[in-house]
Biotite code that builds the C-alpha atoms (Angstrom):
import biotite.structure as struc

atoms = struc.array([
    struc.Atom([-29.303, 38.629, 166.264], chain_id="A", res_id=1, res_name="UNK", atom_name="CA", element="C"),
    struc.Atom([-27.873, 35.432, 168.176], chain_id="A", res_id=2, res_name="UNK", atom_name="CA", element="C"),
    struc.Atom([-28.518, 32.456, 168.243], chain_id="A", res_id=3, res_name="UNK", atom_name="CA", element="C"),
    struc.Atom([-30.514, 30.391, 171.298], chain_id="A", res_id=4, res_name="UNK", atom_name="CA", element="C"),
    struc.Atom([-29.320, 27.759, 172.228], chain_id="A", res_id=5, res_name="UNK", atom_name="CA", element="C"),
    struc.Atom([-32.019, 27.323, 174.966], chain_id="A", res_id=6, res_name="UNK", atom_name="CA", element="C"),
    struc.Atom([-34.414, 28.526, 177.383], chain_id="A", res_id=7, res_name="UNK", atom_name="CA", element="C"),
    struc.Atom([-35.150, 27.943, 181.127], chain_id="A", res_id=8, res_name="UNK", atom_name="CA", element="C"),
    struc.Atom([-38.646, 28.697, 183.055], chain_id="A", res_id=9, res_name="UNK", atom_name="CA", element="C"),
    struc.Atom([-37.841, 29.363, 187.041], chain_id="A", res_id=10, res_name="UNK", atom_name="CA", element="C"),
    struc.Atom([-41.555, 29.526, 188.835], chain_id="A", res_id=11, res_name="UNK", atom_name="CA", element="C"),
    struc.Atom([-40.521, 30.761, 192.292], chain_id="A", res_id=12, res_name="UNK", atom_name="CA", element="C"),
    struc.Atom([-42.526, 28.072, 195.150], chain_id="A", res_id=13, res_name="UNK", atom_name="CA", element="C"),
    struc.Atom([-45.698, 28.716, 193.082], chain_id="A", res_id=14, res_name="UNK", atom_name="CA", element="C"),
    struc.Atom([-48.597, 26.105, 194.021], chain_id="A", res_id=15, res_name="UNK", atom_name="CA", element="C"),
    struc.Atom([-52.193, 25.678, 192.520], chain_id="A", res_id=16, res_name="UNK", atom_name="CA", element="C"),
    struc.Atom([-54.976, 23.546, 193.834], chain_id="A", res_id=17, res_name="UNK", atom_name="CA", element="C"),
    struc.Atom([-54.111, 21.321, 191.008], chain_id="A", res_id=18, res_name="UNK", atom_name="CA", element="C"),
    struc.Atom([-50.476, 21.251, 192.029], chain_id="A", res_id=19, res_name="UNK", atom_name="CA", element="C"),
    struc.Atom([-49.527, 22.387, 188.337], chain_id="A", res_id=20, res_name="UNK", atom_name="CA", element="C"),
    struc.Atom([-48.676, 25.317, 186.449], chain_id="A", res_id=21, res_name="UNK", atom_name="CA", element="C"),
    struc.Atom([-48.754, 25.578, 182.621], chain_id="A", res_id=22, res_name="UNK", atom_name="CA", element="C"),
    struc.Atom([-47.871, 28.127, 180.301], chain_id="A", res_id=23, res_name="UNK", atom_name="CA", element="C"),
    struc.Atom([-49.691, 28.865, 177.431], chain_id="A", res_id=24, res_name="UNK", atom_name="CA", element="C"),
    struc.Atom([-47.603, 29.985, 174.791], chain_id="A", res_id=25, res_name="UNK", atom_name="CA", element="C"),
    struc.Atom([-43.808, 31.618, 174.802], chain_id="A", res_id=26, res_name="UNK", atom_name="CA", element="C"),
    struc.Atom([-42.813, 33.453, 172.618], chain_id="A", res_id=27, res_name="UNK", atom_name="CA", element="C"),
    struc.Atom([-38.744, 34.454, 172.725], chain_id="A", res_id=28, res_name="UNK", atom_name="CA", element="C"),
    struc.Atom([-36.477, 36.158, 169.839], chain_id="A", res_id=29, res_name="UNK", atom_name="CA", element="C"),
    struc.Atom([-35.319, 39.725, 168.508], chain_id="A", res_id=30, res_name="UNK", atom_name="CA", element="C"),
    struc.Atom([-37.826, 41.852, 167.345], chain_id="A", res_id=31, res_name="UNK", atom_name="CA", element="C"),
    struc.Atom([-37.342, 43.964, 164.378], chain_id="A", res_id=32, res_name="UNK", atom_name="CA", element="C"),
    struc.Atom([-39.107, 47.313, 164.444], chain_id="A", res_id=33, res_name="UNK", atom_name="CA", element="C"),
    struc.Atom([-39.582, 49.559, 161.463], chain_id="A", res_id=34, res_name="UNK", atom_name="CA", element="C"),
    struc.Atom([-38.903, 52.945, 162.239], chain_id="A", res_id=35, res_name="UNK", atom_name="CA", element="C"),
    struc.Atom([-41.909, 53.817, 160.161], chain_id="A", res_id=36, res_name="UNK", atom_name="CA", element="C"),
    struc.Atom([-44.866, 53.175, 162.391], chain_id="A", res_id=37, res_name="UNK", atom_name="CA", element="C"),
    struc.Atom([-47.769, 51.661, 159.393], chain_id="A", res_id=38, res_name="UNK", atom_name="CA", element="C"),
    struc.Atom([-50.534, 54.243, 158.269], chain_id="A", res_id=39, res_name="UNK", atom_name="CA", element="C"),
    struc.Atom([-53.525, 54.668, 160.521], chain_id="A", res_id=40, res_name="UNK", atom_name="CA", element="C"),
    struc.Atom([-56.839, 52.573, 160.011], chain_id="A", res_id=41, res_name="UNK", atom_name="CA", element="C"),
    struc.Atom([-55.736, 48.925, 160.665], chain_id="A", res_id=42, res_name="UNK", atom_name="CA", element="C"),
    struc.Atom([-58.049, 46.389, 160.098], chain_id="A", res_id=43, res_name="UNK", atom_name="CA", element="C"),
    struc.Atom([-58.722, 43.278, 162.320], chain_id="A", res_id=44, res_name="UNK", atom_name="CA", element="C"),
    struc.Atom([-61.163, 40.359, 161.777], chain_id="A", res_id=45, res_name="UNK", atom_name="CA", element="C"),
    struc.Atom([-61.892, 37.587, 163.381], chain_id="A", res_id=46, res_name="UNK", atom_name="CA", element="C"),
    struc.Atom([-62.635, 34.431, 162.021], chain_id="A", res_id=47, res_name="UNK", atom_name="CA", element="C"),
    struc.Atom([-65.075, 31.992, 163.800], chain_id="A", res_id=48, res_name="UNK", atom_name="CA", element="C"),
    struc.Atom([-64.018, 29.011, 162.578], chain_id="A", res_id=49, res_name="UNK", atom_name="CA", element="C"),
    struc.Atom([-67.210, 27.500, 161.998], chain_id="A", res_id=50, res_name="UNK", atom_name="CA", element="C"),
    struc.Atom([-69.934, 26.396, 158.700], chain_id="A", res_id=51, res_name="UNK", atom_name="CA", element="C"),
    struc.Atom([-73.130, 26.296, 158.528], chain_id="A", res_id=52, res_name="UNK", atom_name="CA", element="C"),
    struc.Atom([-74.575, 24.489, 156.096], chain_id="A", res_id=53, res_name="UNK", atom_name="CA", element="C"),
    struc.Atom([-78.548, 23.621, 155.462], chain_id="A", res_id=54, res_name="UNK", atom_name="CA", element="C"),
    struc.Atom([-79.412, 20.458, 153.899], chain_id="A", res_id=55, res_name="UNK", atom_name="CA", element="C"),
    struc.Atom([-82.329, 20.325, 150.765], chain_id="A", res_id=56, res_name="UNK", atom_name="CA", element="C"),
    struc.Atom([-84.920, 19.444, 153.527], chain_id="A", res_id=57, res_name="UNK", atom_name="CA", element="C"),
    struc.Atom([-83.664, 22.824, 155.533], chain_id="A", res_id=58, res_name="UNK", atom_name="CA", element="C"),
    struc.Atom([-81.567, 21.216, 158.429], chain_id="A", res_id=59, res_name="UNK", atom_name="CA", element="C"),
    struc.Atom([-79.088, 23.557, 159.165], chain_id="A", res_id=60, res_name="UNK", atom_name="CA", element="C"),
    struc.Atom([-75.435, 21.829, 160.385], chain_id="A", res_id=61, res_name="UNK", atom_name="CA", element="C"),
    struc.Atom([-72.657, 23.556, 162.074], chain_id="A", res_id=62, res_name="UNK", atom_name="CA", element="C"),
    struc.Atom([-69.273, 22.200, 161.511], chain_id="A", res_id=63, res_name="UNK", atom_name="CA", element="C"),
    struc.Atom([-66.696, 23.502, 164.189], chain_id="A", res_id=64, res_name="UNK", atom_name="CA", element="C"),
    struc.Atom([-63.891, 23.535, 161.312], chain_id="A", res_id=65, res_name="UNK", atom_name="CA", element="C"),
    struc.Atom([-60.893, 25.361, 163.384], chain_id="A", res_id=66, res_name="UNK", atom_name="CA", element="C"),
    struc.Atom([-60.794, 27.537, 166.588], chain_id="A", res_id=67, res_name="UNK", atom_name="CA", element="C"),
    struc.Atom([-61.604, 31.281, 165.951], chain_id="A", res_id=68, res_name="UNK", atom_name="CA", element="C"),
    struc.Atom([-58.311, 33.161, 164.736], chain_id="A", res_id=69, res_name="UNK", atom_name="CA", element="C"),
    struc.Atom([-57.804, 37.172, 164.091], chain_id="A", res_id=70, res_name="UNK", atom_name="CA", element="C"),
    struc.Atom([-56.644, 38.515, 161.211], chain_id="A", res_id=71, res_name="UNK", atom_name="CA", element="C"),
    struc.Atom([-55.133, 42.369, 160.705], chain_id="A", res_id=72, res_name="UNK", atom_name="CA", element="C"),
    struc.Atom([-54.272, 44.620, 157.823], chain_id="A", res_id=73, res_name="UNK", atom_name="CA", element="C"),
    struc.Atom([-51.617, 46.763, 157.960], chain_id="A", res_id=74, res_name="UNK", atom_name="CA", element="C"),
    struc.Atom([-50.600, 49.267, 155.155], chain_id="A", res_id=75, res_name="UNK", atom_name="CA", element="C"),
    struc.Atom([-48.550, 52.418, 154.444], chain_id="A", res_id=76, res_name="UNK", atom_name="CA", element="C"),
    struc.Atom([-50.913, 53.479, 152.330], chain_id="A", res_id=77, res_name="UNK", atom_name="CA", element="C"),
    struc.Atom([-49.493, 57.702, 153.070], chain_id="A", res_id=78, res_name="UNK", atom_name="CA", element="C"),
    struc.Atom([-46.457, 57.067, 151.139], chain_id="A", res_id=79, res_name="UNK", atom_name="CA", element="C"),
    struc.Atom([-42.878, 56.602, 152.157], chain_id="A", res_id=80, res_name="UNK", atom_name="CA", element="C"),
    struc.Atom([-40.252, 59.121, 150.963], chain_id="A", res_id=81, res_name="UNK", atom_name="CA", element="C"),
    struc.Atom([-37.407, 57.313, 149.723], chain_id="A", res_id=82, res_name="UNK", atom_name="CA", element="C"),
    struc.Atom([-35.737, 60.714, 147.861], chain_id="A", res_id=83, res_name="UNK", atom_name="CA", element="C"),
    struc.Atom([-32.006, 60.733, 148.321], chain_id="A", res_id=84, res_name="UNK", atom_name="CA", element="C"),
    struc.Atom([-31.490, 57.179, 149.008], chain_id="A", res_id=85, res_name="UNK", atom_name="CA", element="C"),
    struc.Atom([-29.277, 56.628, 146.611], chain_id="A", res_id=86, res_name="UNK", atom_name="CA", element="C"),
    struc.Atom([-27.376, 59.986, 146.192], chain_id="A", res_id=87, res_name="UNK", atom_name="CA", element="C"),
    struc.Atom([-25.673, 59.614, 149.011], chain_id="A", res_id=88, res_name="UNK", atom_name="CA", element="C"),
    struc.Atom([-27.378, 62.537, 150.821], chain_id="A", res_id=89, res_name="UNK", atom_name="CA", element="C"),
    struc.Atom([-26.960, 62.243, 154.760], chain_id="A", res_id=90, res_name="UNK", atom_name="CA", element="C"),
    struc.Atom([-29.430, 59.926, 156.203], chain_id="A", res_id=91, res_name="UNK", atom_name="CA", element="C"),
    struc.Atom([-32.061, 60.222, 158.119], chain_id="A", res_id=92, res_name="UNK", atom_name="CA", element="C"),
    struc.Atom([-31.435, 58.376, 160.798], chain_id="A", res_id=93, res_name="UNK", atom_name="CA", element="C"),
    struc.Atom([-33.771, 57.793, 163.456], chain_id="A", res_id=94, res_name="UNK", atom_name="CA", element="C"),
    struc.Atom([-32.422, 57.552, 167.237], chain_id="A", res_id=95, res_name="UNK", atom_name="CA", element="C"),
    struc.Atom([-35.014, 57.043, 170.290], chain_id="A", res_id=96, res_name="UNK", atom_name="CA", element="C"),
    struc.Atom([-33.033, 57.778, 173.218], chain_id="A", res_id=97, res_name="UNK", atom_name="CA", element="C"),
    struc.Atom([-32.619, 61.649, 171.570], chain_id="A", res_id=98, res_name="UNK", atom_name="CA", element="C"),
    struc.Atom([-35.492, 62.123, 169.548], chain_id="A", res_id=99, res_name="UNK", atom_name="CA", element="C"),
    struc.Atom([-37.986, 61.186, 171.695], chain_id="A", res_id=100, res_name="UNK", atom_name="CA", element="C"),
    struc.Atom([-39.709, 58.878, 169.607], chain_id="A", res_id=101, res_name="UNK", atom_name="CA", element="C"),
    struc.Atom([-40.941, 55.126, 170.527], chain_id="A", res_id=102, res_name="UNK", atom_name="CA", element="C"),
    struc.Atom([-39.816, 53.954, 166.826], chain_id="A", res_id=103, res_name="UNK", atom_name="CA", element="C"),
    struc.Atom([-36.862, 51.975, 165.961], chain_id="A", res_id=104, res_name="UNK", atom_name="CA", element="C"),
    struc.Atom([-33.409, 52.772, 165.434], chain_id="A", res_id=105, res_name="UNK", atom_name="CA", element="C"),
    struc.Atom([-33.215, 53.240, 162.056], chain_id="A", res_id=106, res_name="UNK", atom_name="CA", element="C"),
    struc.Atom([-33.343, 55.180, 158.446], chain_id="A", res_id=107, res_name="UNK", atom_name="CA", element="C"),
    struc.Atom([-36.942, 56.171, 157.404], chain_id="A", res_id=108, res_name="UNK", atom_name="CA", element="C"),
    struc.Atom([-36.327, 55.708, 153.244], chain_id="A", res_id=109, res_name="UNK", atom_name="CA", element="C"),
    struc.Atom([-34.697, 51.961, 154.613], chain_id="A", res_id=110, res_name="UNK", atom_name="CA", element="C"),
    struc.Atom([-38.620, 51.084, 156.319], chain_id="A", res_id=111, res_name="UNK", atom_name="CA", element="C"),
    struc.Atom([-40.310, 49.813, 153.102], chain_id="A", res_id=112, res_name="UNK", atom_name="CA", element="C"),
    struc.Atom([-37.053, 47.627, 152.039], chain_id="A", res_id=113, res_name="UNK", atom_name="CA", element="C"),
    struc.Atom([-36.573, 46.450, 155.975], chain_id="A", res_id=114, res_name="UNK", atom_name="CA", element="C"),
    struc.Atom([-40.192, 45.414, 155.641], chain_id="A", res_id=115, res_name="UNK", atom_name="CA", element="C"),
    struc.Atom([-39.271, 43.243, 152.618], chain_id="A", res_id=116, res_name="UNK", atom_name="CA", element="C"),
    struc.Atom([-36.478, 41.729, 154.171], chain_id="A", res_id=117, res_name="UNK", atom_name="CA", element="C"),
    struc.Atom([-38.180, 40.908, 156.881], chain_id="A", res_id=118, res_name="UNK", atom_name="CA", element="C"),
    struc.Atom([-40.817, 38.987, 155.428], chain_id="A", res_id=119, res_name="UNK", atom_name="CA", element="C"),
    struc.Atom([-38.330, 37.183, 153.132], chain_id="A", res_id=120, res_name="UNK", atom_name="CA", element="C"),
    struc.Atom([-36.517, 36.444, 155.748], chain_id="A", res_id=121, res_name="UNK", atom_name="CA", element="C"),
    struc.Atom([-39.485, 34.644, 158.102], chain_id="A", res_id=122, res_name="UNK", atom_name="CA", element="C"),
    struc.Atom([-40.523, 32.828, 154.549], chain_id="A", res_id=123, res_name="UNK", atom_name="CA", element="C"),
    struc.Atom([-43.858, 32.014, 155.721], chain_id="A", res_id=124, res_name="UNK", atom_name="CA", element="C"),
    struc.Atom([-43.155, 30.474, 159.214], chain_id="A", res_id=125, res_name="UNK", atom_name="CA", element="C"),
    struc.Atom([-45.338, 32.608, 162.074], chain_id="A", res_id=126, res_name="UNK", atom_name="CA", element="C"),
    struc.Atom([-44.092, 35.763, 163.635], chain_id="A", res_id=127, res_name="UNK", atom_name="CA", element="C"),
    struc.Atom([-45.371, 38.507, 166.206], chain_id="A", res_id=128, res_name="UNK", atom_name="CA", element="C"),
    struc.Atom([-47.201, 41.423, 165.417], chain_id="A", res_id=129, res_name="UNK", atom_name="CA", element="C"),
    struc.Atom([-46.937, 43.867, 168.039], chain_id="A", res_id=130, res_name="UNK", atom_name="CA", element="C"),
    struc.Atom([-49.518, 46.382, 167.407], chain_id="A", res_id=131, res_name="UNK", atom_name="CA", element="C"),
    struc.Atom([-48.620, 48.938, 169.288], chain_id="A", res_id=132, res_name="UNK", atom_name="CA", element="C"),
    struc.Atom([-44.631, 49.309, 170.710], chain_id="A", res_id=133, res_name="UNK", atom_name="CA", element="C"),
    struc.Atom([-43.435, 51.264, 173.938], chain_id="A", res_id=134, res_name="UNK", atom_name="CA", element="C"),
    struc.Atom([-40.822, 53.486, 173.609], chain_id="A", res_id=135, res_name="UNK", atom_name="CA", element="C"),
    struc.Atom([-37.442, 51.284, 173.311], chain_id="A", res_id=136, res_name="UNK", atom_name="CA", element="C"),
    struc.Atom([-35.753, 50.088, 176.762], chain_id="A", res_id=137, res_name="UNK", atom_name="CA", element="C"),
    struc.Atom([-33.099, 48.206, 178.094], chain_id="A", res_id=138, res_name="UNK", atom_name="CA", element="C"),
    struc.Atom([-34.785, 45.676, 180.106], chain_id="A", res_id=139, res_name="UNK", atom_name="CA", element="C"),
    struc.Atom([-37.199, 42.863, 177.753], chain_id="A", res_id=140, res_name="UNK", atom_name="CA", element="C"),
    struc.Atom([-40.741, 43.355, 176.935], chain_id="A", res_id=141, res_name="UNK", atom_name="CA", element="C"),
    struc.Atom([-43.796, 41.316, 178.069], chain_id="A", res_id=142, res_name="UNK", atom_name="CA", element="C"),
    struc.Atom([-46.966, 41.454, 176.697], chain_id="A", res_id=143, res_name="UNK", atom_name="CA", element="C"),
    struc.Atom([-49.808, 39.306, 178.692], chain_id="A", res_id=144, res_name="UNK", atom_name="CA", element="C"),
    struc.Atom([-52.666, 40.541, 177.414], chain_id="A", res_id=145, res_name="UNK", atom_name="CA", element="C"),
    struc.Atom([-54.215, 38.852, 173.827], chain_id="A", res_id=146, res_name="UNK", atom_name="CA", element="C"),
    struc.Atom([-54.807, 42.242, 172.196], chain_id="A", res_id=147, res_name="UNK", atom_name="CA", element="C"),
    struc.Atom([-50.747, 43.303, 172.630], chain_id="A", res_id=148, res_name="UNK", atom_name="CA", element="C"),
    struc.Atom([-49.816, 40.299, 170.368], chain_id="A", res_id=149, res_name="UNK", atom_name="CA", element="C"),
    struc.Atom([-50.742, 38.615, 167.244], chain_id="A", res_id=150, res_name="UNK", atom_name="CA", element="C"),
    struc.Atom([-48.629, 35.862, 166.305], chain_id="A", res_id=151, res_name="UNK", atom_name="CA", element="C"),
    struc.Atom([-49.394, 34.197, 162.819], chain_id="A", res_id=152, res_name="UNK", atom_name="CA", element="C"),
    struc.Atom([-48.088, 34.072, 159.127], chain_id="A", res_id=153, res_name="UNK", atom_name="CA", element="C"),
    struc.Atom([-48.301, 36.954, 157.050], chain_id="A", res_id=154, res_name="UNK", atom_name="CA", element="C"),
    struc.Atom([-49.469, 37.092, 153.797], chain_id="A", res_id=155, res_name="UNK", atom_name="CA", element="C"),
    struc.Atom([-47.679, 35.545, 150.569], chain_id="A", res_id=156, res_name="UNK", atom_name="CA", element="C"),
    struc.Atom([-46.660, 38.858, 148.876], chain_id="A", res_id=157, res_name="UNK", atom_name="CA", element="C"),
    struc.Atom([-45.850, 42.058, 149.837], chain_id="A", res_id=158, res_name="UNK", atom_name="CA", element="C"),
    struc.Atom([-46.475, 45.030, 146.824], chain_id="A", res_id=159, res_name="UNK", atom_name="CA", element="C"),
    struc.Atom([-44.759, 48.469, 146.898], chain_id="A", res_id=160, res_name="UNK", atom_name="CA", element="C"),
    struc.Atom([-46.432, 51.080, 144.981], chain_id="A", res_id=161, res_name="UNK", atom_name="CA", element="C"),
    struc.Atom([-44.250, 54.021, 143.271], chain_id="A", res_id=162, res_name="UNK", atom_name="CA", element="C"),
    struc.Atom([-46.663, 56.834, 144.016], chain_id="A", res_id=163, res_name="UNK", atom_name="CA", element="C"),
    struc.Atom([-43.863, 59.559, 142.879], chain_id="A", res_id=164, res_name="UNK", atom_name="CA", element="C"),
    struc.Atom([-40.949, 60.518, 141.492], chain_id="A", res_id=165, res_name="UNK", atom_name="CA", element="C"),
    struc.Atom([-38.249, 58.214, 140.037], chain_id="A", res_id=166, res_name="UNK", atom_name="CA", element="C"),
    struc.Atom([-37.494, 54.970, 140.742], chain_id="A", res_id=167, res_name="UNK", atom_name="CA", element="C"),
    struc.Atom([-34.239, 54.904, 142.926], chain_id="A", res_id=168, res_name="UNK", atom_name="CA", element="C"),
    struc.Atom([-33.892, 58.659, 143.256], chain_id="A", res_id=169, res_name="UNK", atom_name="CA", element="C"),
    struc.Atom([-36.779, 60.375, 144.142], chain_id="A", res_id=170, res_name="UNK", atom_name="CA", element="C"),
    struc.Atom([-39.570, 58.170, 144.816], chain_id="A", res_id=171, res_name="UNK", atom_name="CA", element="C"),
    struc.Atom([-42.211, 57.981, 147.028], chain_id="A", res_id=172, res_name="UNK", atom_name="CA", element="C"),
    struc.Atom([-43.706, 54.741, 147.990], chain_id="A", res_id=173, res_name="UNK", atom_name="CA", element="C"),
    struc.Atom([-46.566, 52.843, 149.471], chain_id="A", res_id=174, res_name="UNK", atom_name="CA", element="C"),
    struc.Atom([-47.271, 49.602, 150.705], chain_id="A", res_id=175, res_name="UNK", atom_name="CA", element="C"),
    struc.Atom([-50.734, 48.515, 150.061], chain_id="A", res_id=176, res_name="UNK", atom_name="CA", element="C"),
    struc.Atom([-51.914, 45.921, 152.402], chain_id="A", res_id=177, res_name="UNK", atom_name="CA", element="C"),
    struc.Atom([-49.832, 43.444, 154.198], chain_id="A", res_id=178, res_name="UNK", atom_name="CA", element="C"),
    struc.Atom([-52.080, 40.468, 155.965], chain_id="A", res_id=179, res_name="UNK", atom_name="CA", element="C"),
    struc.Atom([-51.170, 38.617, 159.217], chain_id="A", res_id=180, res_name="UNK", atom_name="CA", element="C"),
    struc.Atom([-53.246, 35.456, 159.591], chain_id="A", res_id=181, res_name="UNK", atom_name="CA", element="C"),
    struc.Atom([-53.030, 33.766, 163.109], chain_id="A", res_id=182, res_name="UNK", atom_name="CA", element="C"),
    struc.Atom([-51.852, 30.596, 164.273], chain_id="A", res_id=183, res_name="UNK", atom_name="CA", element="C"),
    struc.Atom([-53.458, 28.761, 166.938], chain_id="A", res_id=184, res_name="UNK", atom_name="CA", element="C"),
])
């Protein structure tokens, strides 16, 4: 990863009635994908960001407390197989332009720990959660649509369960539930 040391908008002789043109949120930066796509059966929510609260007398009262934000679950809840990680036994390394697969570069026993590093690494501040990633180009990605990003903090912990095996030689591993909260 580099460093930015800025960024420039060009809108090409663009016009609205308004005679202005705003962009709604930009996000810019490396992305870091796990070349272990999470276990199936996500779950998103979506908070309303309201109260309701009745009085004694039955009044009901509806206090607008933030705008409605999403919140998804993601897990590897089938188990990682870290055996051979440390023996040095060749690794499995993972290479999209000849395996045909839209994952990332990468070593599949290195997902679980890349996942931790990650998150220590962003130490709370928001990132993007793509939910679903295209097989890897060379030209940039951009996703327009609300449902292709969610961009929030994730949760404060991150568990990894040893399903099997050994720790540090033969183990296989799960990660339970990792929460993204977003920020509006």
């Amino acid at each position: 990863p580099g460093r930015v040391e800025g960024l420039r908008l060009v809108i090409d002789s663009q016009t609205t009635a308004e005679g202005d043109v705003r962009v709604g949120q930009l996000l810019a930066g490396a992305a870091h994908i796990l070349p272990v796509a999470p276990s199936w059966g996500q779950s998103q929510r979506l908070d309303l960001g309201f109260d309701v609260t009745r009085s004694r007398s039955g009044v009901a009262s509806l206090d607008r407390a933030a705008p409605p934000a999403r919140e998804v679950d993601i897990a590897w809840t089938d188990g990682v197989d870290l055996s051979g990680g440390w023996s040095g036994a060749a690794e499995d390394y993972l290479n999209p332009a000849t395996s045909g697969t839209p994952m990332s570069p990468g070593t599949v026993r290195g997902a679980v720990r890349s996942l931790e590093g990650v998150l220590r690494r962003a130490q709370g501040l928001p990132m993007a959660y793509l939910p679903r990633v295209t097989p890897i180009g060379a030209s940039p990605s951009f996703f327009s649509r609300r449902e292709e990003v969610i961009v929030g903090a994730w949760s404060r912990e991150a568990a990894r369960d040893h399903i099997l095996g050994d720790e540090l030689s033969a183990e296989l591993v799960r990660v339970p539930v990792v929460t993204l909260r977003e920020e509006l």
